[in-house]
C-alpha positions as CSV (number, residue, x, y, z in Angstrom):
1,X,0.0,0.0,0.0
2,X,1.5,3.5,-1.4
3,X,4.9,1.4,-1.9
4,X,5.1,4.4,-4.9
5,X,5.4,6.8,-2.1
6,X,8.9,8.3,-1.9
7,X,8.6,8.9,2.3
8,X,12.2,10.1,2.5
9,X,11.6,13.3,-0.3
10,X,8.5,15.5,0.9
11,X,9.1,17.0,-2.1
12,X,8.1,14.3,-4.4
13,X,5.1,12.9,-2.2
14,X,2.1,14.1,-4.7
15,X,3.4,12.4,-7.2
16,X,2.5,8.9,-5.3
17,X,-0.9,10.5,-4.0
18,X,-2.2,11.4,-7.0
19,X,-0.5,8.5,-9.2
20,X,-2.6,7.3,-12.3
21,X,-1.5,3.8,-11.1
22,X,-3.1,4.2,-7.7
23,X,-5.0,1.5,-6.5
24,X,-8.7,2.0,-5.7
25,X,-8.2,1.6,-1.9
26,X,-5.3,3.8,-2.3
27,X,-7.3,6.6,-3.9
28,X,-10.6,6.1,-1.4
29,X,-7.9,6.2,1.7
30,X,-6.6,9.5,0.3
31,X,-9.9,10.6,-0.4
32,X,-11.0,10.2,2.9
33,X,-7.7,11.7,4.7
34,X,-8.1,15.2,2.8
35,X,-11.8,15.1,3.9
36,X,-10.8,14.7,7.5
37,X,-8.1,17.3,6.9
38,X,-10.6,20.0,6.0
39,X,-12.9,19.3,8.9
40,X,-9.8,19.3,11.4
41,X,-8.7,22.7,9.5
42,X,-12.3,24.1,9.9
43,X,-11.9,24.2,13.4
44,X,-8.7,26.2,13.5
45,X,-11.2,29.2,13.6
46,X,-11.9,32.9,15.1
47,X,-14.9,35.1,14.8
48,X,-14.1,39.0,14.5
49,X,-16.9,41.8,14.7
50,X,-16.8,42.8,11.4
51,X,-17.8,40.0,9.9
52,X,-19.9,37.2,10.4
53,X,-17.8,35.2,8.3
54,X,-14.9,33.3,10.3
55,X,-11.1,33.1,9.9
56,X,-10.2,29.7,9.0
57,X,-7.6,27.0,7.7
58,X,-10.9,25.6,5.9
59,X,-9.6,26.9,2.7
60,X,-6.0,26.2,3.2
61,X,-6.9,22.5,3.4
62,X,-9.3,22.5,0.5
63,X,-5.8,24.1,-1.6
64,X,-4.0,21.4,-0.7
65,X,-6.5,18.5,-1.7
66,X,-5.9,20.1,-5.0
67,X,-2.3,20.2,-4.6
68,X,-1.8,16.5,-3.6
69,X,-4.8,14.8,-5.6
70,X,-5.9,14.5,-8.6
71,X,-8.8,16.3,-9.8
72,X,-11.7,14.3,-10.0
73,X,-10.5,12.4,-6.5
74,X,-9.5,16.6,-5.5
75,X,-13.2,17.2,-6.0
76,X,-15.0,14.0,-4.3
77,X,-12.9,14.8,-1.1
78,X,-14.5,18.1,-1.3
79,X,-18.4,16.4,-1.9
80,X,-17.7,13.8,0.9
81,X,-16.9,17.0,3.5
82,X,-20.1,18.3,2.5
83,X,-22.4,15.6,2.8
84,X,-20.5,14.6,6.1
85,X,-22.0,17.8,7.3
86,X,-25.0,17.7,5.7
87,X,-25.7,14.6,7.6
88,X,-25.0,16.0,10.5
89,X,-21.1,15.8,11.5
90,X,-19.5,18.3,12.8
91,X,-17.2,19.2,10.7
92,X,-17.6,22.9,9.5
93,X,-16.1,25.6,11.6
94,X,-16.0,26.2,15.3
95,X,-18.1,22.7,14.8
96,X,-20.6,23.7,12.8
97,X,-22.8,20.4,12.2
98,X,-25.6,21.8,9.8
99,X,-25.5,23.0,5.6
100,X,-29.4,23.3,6.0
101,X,-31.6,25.3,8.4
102,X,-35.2,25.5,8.3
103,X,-34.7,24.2,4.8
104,X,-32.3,26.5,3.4
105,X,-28.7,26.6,3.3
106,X,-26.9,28.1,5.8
107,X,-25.2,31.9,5.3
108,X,-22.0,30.4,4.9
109,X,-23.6,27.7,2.0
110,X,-22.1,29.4,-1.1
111,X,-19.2,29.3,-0.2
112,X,-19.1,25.2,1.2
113,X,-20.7,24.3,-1.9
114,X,-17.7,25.9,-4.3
115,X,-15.0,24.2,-2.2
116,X,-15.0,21.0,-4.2
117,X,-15.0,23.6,-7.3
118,X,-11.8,24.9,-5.8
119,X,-9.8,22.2,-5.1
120,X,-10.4,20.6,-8.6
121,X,-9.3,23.8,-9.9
122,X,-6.2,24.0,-8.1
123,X,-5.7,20.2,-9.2
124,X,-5.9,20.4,-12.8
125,X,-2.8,22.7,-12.6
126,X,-1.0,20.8,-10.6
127,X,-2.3,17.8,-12.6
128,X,-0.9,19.4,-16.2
129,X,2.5,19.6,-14.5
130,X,2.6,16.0,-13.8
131,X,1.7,14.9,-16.9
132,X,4.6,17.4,-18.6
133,X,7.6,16.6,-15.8
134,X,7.9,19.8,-15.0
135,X,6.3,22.7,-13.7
136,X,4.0,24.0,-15.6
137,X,4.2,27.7,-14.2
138,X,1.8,28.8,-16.7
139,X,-1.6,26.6,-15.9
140,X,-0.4,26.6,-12.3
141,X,-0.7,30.0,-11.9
142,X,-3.9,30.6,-14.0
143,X,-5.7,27.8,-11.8
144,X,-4.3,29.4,-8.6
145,X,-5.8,32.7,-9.3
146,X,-9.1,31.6,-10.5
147,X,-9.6,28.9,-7.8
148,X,-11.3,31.4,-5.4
149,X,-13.4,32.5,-7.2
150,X,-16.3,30.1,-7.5
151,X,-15.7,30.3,-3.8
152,X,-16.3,34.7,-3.8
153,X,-18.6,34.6,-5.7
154,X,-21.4,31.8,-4.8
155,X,-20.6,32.4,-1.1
156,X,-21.4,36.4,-1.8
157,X,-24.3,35.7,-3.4
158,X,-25.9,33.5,-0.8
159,X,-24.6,35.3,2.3
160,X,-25.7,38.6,0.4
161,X,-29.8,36.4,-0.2
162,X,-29.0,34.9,3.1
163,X,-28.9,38.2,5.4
164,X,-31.2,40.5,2.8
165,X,-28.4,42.8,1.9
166,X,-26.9,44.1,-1.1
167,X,-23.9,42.3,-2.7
168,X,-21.9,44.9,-1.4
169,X,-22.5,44.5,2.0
170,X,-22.2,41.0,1.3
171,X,-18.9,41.6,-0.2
172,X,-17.4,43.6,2.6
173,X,-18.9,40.8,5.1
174,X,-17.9,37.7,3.2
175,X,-14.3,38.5,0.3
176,X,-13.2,41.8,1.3
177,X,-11.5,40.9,4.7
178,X,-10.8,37.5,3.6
179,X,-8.7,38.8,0.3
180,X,-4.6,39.0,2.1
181,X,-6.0,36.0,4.5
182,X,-6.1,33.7,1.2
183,X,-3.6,35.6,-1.0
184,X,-0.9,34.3,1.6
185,X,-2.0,31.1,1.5
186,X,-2.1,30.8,-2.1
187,X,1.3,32.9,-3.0
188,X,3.3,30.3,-0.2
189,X,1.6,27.1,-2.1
190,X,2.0,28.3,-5.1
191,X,5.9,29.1,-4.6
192,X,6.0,25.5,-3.3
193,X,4.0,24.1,-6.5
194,X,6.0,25.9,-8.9
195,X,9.6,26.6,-7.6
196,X,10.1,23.6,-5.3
197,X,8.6,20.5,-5.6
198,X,10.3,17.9,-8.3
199,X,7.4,16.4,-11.2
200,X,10.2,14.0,-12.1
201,X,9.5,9.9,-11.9
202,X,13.6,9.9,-12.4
């Protein structure tokens, strides 16, 4: 199991993760890890006044499913979280353990629902290198500028229905606070994707 997996180079791990030759139990148990990543990352959380949107690692973990999967596995981890919570676990932030109330989604809806979106984004990049042996800097960086934007933009729009507001208010509430937050986190992955990690079988 993972035998393709060269432990000893960090560097080279997503190559084994997200290997074409990947067994089926393989691929389910890496699945399933990411999945429980984001919910552990989801709770790394903090609520500030001006927004009723909190701080999270949520989206730092949904980046890296895309880093270290493929895409289609990328976005099933991503589907799994959500029904996971939709069924009740709590595995949203600060243990949030509901997608539905009073059957609607919750304010922060849009934005869960375009995490799978993301990650396969971020993945397809990643994915192109692979395939090429080298890093793609091109797709890579296209994929990691437009992955957060499914994620703006649904999750604007619903916390926007959600709370009766304009979009602007939404937008100040939900992406305007949030913008540095993720731009760190994507600039340090994507330094990693594109300057530091090998795409080399060799």
């Amino acid at each position: 199991m993972f035998n393709k997996i060269e432990w000893n180079n960090p560097l080279k791990w997503h190559l084994g993760f997200s290997s074409e030759s990947a067994s089926i139990y393989e691929r389910i148990i890496t699945i399933l890890f990411f999945t429980g990543f984001t919910a552990l990352c989801a709770q790394i959380a903090f609520s500030v006044p001006w927004t009723p949107v909190p701080y999270t690692f949520q989206t730092f973990a949904v980046l890296a499913t895309g880093v270290y999967l493929r895409r289609n596995d990328a976005f099933t981890s991503g589907v799994l979280y959500l029904l996971l919570g939709g069924f009740g676990a709590p595995v949203f932030a600060e243990g949030g353990d509901i997608l539905f109330s009073e059957g609607a989604l919750i304010a922060s809806g849009g934005y869960l629902l375009a995490f799978p979106l993301a990650s396969a984004i971020v993945a397809e990049g990643i994915d192109r290198s692979r395939k090429k042996g080298f890093a793609e800097i091109k797709a890579q960086l296209t994929c990691w500028f437009i992955a957060m934007i499914p994620v703006y933009i649904f999750g604007t729009l619903w916390l926007a229905a959600s709370y009766d507001v304009e979009f602007s208010q939404a937008y100040e509430w939900g992406v305007a606070p949030f913008l540095l937050w993720d731009a760190f986190k994507i600039i340090i992955m994507a330094i990693i994707t594109t300057k530091l990690w090998s795409y080399s079988n060799d």
